[in-house]
N, C-alpha and C positions, 0 to 999 in steps of 0.2 A: 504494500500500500504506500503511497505518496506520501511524502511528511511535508510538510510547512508549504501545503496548498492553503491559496488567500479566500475567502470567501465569496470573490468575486466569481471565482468559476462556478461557480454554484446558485449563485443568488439569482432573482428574479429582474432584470434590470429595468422592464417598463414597468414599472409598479401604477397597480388601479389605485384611487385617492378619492377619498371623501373629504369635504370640507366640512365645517362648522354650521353652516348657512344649509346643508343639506339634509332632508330628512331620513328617518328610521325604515320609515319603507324603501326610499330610493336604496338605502343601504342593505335591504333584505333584496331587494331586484341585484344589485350588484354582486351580492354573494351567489346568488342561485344564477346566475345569467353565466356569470364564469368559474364555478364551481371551486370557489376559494372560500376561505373561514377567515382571514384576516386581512384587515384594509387599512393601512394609515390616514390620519386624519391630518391634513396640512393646510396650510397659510403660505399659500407658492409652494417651495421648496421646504419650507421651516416644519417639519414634524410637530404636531400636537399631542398626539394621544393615538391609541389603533386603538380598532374598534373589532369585536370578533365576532362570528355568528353567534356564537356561545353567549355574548353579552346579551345580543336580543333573544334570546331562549330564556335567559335566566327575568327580563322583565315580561316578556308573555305567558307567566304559571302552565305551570303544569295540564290544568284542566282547558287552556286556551287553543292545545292543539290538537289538528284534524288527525283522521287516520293517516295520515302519511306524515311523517314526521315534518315535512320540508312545508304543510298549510299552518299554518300558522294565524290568528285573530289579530290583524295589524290594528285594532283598534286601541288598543293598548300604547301603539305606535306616539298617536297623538299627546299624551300626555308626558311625555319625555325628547330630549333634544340631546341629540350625536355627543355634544357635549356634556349632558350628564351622562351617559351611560358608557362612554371611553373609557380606557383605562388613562389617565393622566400622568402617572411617574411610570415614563417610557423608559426600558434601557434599550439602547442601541448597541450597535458594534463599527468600527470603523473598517474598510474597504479591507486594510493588510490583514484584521482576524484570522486566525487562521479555521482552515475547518473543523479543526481539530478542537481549536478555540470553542468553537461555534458549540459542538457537539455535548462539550463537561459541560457548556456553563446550562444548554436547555434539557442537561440532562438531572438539572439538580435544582431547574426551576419549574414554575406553575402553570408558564405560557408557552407555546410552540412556534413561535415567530420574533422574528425581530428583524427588527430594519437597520440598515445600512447605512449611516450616516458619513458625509464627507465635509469638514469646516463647516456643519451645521445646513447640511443639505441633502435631505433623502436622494440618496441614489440606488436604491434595492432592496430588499427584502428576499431574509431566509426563512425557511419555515421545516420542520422537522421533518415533514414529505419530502422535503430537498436534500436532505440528508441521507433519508432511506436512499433515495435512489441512486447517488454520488458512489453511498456502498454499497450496494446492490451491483452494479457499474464496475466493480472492483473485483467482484469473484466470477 
């Protein structure tokens, strides 16, 4: 296996983005439309917060979903803005990370994604799927 591969090779580089100004639904269209679970939240380039399917699961209860796990009661939607429901204390990784890097730290943490920052400018996102597949890739 490769050692002191950057996380660039690996990360997602046209990263989808949700702004602040955008709603709960558009963000449940964006996760289901391209089959991703985490989105950054930004201001241009400047990272705010991600936002994760899991977040909107956790404000639409339990009882609020259809038989297919993916219907969901967006009326719930209204009563909440991208902004409160973000995770707000983001960690990022910078571009050099290694994958390696990448790998202990989401392997001892609570979220599956993170993004790529370079002088304070999203440029990527890694996500644990990216991971599998780099070692997968490898045997």
């Amino acid at each position: 296996m490769k050692k002191r591969v950057p996380v660039t090779e690996i990360m997602t580089k046209n990263v989808l983005t949700l702004s602040t100004q955008d709603n709960l639904e558009a963000a449940e269209e964006l996760f289901k439309k391209h089959k991703i679970r985490h989105v950054p939240v930004t201001a241009g380039k400047k990272i705010l917060g991600m936002l994760s399917y899991t977040d909107l699961m956790r404000i639409s209860f339990a009882d609020a979903i259809g038989d297919d796990e993916y219907d969901v009661d967006t009326t719930v939607y209204n009563l909440f803005t991208i902004e409160q429901v973000m995770a707000k204390e983001v960690v990022s990784v910078a571009p050099s990370t290694t994958i390696q890097e990448v790998a202990e730290f989401l392997a001892k943490k609570e979220f599956h994604a993170l993004p790529v920052v370079d002088n304070d400018e999203l440029v990527g996102i890694v996500t644990t799927t990216d991971l599998i597949k780099y070692l997968l890739a490898q045997y």
